[in-house]
C-alpha positions in Angstrom: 0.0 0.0 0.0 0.6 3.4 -0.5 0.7 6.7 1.6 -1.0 10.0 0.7 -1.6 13.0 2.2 -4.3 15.2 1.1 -4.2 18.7 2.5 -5.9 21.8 3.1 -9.6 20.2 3.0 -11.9 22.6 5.0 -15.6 21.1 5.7 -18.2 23.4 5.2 -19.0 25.7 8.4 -22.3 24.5 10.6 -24.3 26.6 13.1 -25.8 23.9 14.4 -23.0 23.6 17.2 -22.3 19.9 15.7 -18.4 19.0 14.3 -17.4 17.0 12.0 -15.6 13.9 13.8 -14.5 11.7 10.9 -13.2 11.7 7.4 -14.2 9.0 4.8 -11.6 8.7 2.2 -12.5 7.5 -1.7 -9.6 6.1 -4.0 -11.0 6.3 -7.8 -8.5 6.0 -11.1 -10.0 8.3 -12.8 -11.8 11.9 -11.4 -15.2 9.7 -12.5 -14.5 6.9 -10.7 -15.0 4.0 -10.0 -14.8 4.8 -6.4 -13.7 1.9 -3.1 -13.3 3.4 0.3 -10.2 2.8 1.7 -10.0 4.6 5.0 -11.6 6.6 7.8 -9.8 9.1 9.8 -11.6 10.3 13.1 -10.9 14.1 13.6 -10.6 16.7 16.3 -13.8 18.0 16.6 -13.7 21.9 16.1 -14.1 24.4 18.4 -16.0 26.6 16.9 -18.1 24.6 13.9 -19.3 28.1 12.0 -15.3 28.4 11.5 -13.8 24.7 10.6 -10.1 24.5 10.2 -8.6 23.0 7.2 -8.0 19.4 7.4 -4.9 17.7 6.4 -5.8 13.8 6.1 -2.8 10.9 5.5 -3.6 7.3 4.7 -1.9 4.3 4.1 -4.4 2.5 2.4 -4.0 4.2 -0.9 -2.9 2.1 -4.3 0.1 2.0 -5.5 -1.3 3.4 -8.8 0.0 7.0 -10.3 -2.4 9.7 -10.6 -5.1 7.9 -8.5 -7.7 10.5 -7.6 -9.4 10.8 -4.3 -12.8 12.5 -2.6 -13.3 12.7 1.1 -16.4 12.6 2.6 -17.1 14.5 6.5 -19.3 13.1 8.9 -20.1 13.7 12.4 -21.2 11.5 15.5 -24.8 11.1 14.4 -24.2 9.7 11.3 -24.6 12.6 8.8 -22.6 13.5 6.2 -21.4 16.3 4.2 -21.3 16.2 -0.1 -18.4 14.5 -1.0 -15.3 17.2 -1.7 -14.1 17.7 -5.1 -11.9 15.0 -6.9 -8.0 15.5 -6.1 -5.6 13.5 -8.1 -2.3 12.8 -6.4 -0.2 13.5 -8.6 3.5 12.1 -9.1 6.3 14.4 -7.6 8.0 16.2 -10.7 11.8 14.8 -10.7 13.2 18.4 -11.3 14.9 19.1 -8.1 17.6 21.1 -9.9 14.9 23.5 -11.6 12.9 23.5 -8.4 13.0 26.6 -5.8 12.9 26.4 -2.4 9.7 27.1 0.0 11.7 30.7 0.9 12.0 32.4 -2.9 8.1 31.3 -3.1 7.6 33.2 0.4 9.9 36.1 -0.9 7.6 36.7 -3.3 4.1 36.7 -0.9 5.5 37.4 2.7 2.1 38.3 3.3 0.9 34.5 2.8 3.8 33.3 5.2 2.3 34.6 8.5 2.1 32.1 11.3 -0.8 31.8 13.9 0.9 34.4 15.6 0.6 36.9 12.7 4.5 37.0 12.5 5.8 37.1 8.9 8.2 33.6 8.8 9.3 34.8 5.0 8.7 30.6 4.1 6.1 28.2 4.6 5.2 26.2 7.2 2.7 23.4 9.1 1.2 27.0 10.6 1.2 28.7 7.9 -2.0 29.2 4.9 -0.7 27.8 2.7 0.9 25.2 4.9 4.7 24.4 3.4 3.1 20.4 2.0 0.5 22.9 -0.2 2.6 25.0 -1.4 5.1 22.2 -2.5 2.3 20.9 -4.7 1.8 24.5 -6.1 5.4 24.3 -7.2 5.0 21.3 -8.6 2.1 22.2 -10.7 4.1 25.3 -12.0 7.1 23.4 -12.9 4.6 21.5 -14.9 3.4 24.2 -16.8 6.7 25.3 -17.8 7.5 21.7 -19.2 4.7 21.7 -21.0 5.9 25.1 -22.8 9.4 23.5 -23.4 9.5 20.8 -24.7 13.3 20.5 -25.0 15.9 20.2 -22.1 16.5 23.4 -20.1 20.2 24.5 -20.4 22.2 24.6 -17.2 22.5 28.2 -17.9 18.7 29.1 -17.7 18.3 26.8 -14.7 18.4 30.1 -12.6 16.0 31.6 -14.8 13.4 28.7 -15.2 13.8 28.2 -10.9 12.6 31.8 -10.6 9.6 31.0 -13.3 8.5 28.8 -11.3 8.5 30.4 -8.2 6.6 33.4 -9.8 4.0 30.9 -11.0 3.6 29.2 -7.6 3.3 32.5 -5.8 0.6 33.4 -8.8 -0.9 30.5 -7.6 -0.9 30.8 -3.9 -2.9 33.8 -4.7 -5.5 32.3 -7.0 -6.4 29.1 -5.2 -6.8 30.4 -1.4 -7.4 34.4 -1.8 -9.1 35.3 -5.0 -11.5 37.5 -3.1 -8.6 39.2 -2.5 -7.1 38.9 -6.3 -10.4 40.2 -7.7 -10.8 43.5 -5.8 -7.3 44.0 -6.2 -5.7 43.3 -3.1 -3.1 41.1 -4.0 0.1 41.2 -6.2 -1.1 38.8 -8.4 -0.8 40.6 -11.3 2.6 42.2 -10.8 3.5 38.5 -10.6 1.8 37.7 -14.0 3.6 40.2 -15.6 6.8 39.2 -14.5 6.1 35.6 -14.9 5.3 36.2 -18.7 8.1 38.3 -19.5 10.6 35.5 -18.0 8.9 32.7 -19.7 9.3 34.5 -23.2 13.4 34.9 -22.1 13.0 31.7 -20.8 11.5 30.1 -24.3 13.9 32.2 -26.3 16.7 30.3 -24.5 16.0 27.1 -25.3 14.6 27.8 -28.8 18.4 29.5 -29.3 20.4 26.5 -27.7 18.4 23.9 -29.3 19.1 25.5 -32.9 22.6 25.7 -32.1 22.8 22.0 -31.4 21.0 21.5 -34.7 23.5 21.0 -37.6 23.0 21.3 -41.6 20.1 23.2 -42.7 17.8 22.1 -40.4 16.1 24.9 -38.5 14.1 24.9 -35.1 10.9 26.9 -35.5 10.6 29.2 -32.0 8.3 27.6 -29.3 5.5 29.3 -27.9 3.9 29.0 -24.4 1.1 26.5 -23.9 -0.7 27.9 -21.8 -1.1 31.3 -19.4 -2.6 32.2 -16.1 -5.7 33.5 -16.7 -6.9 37.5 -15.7 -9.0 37.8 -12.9 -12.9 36.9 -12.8 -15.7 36.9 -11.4 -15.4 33.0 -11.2 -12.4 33.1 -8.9 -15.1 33.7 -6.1 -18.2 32.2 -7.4 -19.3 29.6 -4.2 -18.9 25.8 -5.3 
């Protein structure tokens, strides 16, 4: 068997003075299903159910499949449940680590996002921190996809500087997106001072590969320039639309 860890899962608030007490964990292989339970987790109850804390649930009962997906389900001591969360695939760790930044040039980038439950700015992530250090790892991992995806070539050593700080940009872009869009629509946040950035270093970045790929080319063979995939999107109304 396998172990996962899916964090950040926050059940929806009650004012009914009941907590959620256990979690019901689904393994699917695709974000469809078919669906088997393989695990409940009993939970601290909350102090307050109006205001739930996010959740961070680890199993060992998972497959040893890649890219299984998961849904939790929260229930409390009399039996009810809440709707089943949104699919989350698990997704394989990216094998990058030369390309990858580290938890503090994310944090340099939103030192507002690295506050503790103190309030005191750590300048990197942590287990007290929203995002907590294991989320934002995923974030990093997602945006080191996203630049694979746009280069489809191997990075020269001498853009690894360039293509760590991409990435960085693009988690930060996401730390913003996923937990404070509120805060990205109404213009709050420095999400789009990151986007700029993050585009104008991806074009460098694409240029640079583009150039030592052609070099390595010989005869008359030319490499066309590569284009990114794929882009962050502006901010919406969507961003805060209630699931």
């Amino acid at each position: 068997m396998t172990v996962v860890t899916l964090s950040e899962l926050i059940p929806i608030p009650r004012y009914d003075n009941k907590s959620f007490t256990t979690a019901t964990i689904f393994e699917g292989t695709t974000s469809l299903g078919p669906w088997a339970q393989i695990d409940v987790v009993n939970l601290t109850p909350d102090v307050d159910p109006s205001q739930p804390s996010p959740r961070n649930l680890t199993t060992e009962n998972a497959s040893a499949a890649e890219d299984s997906w998961f849904y939790v389900i929260f229930g409390d001591a009399d039996g009810d449940m809440m709707l089943p969360t949104a699919p989350i695939q698990n997704e394989r760790p990216l094998e990058l680590p030369q390309y990858m930044p580290t938890l503090s040039e994310v944090g340099a980038l939103v030192r507002a996002r690295t506050k503790d439950s103190n309030g005191k700015e750590l300048g990197t992530f942590s287990s007290d921190t929203r995002p907590t250090a294991s989320v934002v790892m995923e974030l990093v991992q997602a945006a080191a996809r996203d630049i694979i995806s746009s280069v489809d070539y191997d990075i020269p050593v001498e853009a690894w500087d360039l293509v760590r700080n991409v990435i960085a940009h693009g988690a930060a872009m996401r730390v913003e997106l996923t937990l404070f869009p509120e805060q990205v629509r109404i213009g709050r946040s420095n999400y789009t001072e990151l986007k700029e950035l993050y585009d104008e270093m991806l074009a460098r970045l694409v240029a640079a590969v583009s150039r030592e790929s052609a070099e390595e080319i010989s005869g008359e063979t030319t490499l066309s320039p590569l284009m990114p995939q794929g882009s962050f999107p502006e901010p919406t109304d969507w961003m805060t639309r209630k699931m």
